[in-house]
ZADO-1210 file (C-alpha; in nm, 4 decimals, padded with zeros to 6 digits):
<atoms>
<atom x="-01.6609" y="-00.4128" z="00.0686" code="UNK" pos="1"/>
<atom x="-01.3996" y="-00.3019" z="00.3160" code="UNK" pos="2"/>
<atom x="-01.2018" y="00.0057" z="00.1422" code="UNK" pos="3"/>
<atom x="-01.0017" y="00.1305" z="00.4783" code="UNK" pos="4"/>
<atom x="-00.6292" y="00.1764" z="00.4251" code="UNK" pos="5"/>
<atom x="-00.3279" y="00.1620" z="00.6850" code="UNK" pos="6"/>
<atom x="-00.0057" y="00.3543" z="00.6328" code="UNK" pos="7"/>
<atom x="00.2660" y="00.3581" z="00.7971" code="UNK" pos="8"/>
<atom x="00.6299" y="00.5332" z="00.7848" code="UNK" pos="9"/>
<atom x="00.8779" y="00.2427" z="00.8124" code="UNK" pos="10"/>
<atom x="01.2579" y="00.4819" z="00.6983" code="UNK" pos="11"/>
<atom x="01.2466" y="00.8538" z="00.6367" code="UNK" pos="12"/>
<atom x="01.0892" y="00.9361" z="00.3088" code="UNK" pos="13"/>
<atom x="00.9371" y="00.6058" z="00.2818" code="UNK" pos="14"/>
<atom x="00.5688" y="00.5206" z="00.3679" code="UNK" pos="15"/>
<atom x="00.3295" y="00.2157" z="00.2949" code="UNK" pos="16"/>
<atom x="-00.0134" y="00.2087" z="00.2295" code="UNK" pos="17"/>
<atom x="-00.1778" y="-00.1322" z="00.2938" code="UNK" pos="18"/>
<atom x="-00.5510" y="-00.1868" z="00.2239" code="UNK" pos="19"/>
<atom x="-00.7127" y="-00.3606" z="00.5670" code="UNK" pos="20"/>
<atom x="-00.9123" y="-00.6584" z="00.5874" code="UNK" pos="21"/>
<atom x="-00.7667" y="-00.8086" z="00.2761" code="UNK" pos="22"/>
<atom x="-00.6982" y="-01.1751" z="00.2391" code="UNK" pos="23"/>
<atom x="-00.3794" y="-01.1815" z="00.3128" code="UNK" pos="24"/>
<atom x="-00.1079" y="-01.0761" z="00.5566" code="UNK" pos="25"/>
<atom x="00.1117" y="-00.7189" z="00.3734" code="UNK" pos="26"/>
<atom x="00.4631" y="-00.6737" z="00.5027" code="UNK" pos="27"/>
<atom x="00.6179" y="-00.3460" z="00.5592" code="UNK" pos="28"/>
<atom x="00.8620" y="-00.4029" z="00.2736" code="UNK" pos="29"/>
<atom x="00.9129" y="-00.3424" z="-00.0701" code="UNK" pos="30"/>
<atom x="00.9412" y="-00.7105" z="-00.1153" code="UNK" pos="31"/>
<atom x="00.5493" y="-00.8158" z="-00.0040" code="UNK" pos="32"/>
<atom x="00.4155" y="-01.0464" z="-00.1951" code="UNK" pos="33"/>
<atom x="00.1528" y="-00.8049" z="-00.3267" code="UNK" pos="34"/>
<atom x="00.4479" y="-00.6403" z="-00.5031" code="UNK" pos="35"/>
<atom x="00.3875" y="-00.2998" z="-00.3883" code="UNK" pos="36"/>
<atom x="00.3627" y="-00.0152" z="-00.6503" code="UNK" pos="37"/>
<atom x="00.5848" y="00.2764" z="-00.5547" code="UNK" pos="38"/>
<atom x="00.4679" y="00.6535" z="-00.5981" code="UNK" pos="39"/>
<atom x="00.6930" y="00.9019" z="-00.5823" code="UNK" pos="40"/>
<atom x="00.5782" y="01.2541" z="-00.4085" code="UNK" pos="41"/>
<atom x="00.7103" y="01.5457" z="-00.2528" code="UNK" pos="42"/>
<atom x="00.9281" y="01.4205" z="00.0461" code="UNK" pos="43"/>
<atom x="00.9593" y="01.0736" z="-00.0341" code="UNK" pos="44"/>
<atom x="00.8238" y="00.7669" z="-00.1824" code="UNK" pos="45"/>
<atom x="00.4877" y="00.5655" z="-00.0943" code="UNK" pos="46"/>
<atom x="00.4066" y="00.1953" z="-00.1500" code="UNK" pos="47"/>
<atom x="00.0758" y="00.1657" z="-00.2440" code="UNK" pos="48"/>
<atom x="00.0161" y="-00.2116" z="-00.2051" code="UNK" pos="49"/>
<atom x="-00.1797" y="-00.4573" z="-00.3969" code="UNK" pos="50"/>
<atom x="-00.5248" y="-00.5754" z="-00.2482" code="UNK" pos="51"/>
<atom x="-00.7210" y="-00.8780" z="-00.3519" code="UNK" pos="52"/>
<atom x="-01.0239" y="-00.7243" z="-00.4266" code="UNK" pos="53"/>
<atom x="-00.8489" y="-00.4411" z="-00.6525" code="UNK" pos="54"/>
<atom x="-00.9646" y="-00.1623" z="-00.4467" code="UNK" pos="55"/>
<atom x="-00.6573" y="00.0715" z="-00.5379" code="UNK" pos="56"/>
<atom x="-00.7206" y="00.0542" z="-00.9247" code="UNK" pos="57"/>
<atom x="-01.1113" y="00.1502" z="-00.8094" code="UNK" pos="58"/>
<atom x="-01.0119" y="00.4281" z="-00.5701" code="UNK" pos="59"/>
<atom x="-00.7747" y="00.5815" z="-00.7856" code="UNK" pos="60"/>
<atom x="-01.0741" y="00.6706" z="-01.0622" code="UNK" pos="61"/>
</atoms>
């Protein structure tokens, strides 16, 4: 199983985290239709987004 993430800064304070080969396309907005969970931390706010295979809830143990 694929477990490689992308991020990528899209406004200042703001960062997504999309998981890579997943099965479907993630947009670099807080409106994806993976509905992206957001985490605050120092500096800003990331959007960890939903994979198919559930890899965040796996990675995060």
């Amino acid at each position: 199983m694929m477990t490689d993430w992308l991020t990528k800064q899209t406004a200042a304070g703001v960062v997504h985290a999309t998981p890579l080969d997943d099965g479907i396309v993630h947009e670099f907005t807080h409106d994806c239709p993976c509905g992206p969970a957001p985490q605050v931390v120092p500096g800003g706010v990331v959007l960890v987004h939903a994979s198919l295979d559930g890899r965040e809830h796996q990675e995060a143990t």
